[in-house]
VMD Tcl script that draws the C-alpha trace (Angstrom):
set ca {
  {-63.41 -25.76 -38.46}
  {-59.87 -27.32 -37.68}
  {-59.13 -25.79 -41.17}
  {-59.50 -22.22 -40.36}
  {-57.83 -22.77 -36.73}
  {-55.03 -23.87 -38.81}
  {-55.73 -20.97 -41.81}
  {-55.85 -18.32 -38.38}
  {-52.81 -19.93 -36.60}
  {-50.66 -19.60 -40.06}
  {-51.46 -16.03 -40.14}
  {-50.78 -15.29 -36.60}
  {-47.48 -17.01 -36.93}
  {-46.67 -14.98 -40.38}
  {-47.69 -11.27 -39.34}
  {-45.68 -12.34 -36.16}
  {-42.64 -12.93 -37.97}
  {-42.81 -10.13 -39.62}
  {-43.12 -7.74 -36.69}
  {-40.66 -9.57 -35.24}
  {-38.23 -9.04 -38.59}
  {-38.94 -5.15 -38.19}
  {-38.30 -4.63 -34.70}
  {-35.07 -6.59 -34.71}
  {-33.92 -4.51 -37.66}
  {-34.64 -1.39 -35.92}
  {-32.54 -2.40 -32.79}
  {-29.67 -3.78 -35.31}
  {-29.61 -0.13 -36.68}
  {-29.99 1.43 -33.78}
  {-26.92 -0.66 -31.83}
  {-24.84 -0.25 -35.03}
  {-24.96 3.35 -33.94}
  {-24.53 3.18 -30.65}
  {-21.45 1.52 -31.67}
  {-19.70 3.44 -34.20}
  {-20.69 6.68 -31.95}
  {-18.43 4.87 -29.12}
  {-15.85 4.22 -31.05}
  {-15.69 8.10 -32.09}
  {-15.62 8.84 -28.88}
  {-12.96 6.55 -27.81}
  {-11.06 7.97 -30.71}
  {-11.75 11.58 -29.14}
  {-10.20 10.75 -25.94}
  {-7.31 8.63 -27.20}
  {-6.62 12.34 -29.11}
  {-7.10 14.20 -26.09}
  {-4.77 11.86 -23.72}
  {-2.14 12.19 -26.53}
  {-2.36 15.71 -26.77}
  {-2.74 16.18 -22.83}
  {0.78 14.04 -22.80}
  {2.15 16.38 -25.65}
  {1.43 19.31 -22.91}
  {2.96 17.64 -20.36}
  {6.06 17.01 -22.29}
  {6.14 20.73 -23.85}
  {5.81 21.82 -20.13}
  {8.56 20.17 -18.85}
  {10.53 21.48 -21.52}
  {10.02 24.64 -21.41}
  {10.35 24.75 -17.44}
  {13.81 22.78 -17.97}
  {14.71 25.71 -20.42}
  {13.68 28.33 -18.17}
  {15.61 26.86 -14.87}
  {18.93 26.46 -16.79}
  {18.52 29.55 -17.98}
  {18.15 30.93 -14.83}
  {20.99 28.92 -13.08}
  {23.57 30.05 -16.18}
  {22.76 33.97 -15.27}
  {23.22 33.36 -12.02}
  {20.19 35.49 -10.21}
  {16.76 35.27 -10.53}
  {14.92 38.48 -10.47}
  {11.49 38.43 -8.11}
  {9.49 38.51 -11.46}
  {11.02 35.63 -13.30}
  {10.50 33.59 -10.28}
  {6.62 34.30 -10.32}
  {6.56 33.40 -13.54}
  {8.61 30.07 -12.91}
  {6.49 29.63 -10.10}
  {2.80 29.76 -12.11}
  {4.39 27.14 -14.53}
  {5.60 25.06 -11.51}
  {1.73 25.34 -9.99}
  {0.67 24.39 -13.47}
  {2.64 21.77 -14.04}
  {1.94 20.02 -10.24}
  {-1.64 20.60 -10.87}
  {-2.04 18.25 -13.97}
  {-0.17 16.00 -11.25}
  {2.68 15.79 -12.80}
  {5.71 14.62 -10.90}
  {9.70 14.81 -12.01}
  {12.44 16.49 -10.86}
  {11.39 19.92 -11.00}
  {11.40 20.31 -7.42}
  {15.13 19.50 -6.60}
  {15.89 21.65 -9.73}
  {13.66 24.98 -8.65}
  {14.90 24.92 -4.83}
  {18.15 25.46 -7.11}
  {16.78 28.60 -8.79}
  {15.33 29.70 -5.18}
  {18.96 29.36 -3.54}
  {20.27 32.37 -6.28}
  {20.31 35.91 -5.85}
  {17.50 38.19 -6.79}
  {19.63 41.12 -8.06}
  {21.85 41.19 -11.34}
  {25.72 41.19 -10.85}
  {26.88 44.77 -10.50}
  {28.29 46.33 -13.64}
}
mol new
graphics top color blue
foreach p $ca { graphics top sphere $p radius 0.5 }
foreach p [lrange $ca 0 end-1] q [lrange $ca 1 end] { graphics top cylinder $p $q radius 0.2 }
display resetview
């Protein structure tokens, strides 16, 4: 009798292990996904801050163009200060900061009318 306890005990032991091999291959594969689909999306937002800051910097430009612009003619008629002023709102909505305010109270200060000709 000690025989087969031993025989049964064997057994239990072996199909054991081998359930045990399975299952801990099936997490393995399954956190070895997990992992490269976190890294993709790390990737994803490392792309999206970069091209967020590329926005940011195109924005500023392209405000900086527009005020000098402005500031060289001399006036600013009422519709190129709306559209100054939806870039502005733009721009301070991404919470952006600079010194686009000092440098649009200067556009505000001109004359909404061209010189007479």
């Amino acid at each position: 009798m000690p025989v087969e306890w031993v025989i049964s005990l064997l057994s239990l032991f072996g199909v054991n292990s081998i359930l045990l091999f399975f299952v801990k291959r099936y997490f393995d594969k399954r956190d070895k996904r997990e992992q490269a689909a976190e890294k993709e999306k790390e990737t994803l937002y490392l792309r999206i801050d970069n091209s967020l800051e590329t926005l940011r910097l195109l924005s500023y430009h392209r405000m900086s163009q527009e005020i000098e612009r402005l500031l060289d003619q001399g006036y600013a008629t009422p519709a190129e200060r709306r559209i100054l002023d939806e870039m502005y709102h733009n721009y301070k909505a991404h919470g952006w900061n600079g010194d686009m305010d000092a440098r649009l109270e200067k556009v505000y200060r001109l004359r909404t009318d061209g010189p007479e000709r």
